[in-house]
N, C-alpha and C positions, 0 to 999 in steps of 0.2 A: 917540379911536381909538388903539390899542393895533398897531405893528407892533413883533414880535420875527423878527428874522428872523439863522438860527443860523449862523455863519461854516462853513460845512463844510471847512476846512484846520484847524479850532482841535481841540488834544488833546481828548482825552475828558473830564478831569478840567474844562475850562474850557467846555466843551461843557454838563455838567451842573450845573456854576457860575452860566452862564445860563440853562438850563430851569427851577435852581430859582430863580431872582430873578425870570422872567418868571410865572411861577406863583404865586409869594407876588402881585406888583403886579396879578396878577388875579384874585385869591381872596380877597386881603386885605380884610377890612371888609363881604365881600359873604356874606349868610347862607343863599342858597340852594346846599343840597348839590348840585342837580340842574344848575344853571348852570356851579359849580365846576369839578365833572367834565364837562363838553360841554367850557370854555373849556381844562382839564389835557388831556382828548382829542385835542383839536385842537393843542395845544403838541407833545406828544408824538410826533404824526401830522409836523409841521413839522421838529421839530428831531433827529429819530431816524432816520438814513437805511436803507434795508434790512429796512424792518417794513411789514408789510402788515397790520395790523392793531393798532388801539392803545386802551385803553378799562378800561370799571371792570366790575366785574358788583360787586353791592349783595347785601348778606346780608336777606333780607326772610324770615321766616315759616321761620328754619331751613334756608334753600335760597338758592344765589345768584340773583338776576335781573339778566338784563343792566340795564346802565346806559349812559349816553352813551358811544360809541364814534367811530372813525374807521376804517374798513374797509369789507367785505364783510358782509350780510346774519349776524348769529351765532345762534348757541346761546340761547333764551332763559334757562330754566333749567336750574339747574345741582344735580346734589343735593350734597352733603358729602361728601369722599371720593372725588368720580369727576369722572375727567381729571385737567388740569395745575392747572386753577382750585380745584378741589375739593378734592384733596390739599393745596392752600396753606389752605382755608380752614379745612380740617377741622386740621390740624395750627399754624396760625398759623404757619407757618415760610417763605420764599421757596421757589420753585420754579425753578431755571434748570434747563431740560432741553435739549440740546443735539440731540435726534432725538425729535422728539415720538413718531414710528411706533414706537418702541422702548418709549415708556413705556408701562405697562399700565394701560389702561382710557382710555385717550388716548378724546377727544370731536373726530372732526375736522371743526369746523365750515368750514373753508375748506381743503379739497385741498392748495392751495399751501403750509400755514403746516407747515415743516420744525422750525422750533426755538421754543421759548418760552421767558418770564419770566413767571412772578408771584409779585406781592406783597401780604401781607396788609398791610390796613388797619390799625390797632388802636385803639380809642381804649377806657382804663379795662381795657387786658388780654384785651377780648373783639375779635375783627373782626367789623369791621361792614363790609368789602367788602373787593376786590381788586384792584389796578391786573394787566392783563394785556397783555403784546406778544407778537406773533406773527410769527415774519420767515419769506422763502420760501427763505433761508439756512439750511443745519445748523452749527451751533454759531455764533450769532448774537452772543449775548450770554455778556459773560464778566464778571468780578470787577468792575472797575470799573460796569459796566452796572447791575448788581446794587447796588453799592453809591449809583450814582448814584439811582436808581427806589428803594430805601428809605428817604432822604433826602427824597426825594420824599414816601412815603406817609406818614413820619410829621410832615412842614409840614399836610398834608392831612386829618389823624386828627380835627382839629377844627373842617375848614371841608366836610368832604363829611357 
């Protein structure tokens, strides 16, 4: 059994120090993508205070499909280019939006979620998903956030 459990007094920087060590010790060696992401969901969900929603959507068939998450009921699919998810995946770039209701063509699958993060996947230069957070905060996440969750997605690029 596996308890990570996050110091909430610890800086940021050591904060995502240990989300990505508890991540590796539970992805490491293990080949299913789909497990991956449930056990990264749940880390994410644990160690990220102020996010109401935490999870992957999966590039399938040209269109994102959800994947294991931690939150509220979402979005199943997603097309390329529409919302926060979409614009990441469609452009491979991160997405911090600091007011979702501001960004145009925003998807709001939970009422509450004010600011977002995502980030693509990549693995071989193409994304093949997206890590997404959701908080009920406006401008949630900032630089290190951003930096901490791409760090993230590419430990990830070969085990989801």
């Amino acid at each position: 059994m596996f308890d990570f459990t996050p110091d909430p007094a610890a800086p940021k920087a050591d904060l995502y120090k240990d989300l990505l060590a508890a991540a590796d010790a539970l992805t490491s060696g293990e080949s299913d993508g789909v497990a991956n992401m449930a056990n990264v969901a749940a880390l994410l969900a644990e160690f990220l205070p102020d996010c109401n929603w935490t999870g992957f959507y999966r590039m399938v068939d040209g269109e994102l499909v959800l994947g294991p998450f931690a939150g509220r009921p979402a979005c199943i699919r997603i097309p390329l280019g529409v919302g926060v998810c979409g614009a990441a995946a469609k452009s491979g770039e991160t997405q911090r939006v600091e007011d979702v209701h501001a960004f145009p063509g925003h998807i709001a699958c939970d009422a509450l979620s004010r600011s977002e993060l995502v980030v693509p996947i990549m693995r071989d230069g193409t994304v093949i998903g997206v890590i997404d957070l959701d908080s009920p905060d406006l401008a949630r996440f900032d630089a290190e956030d951003q930096a901490g969750i791409e760090a993230l997605a590419a430990m990830l690029s070969d085990r989801v």
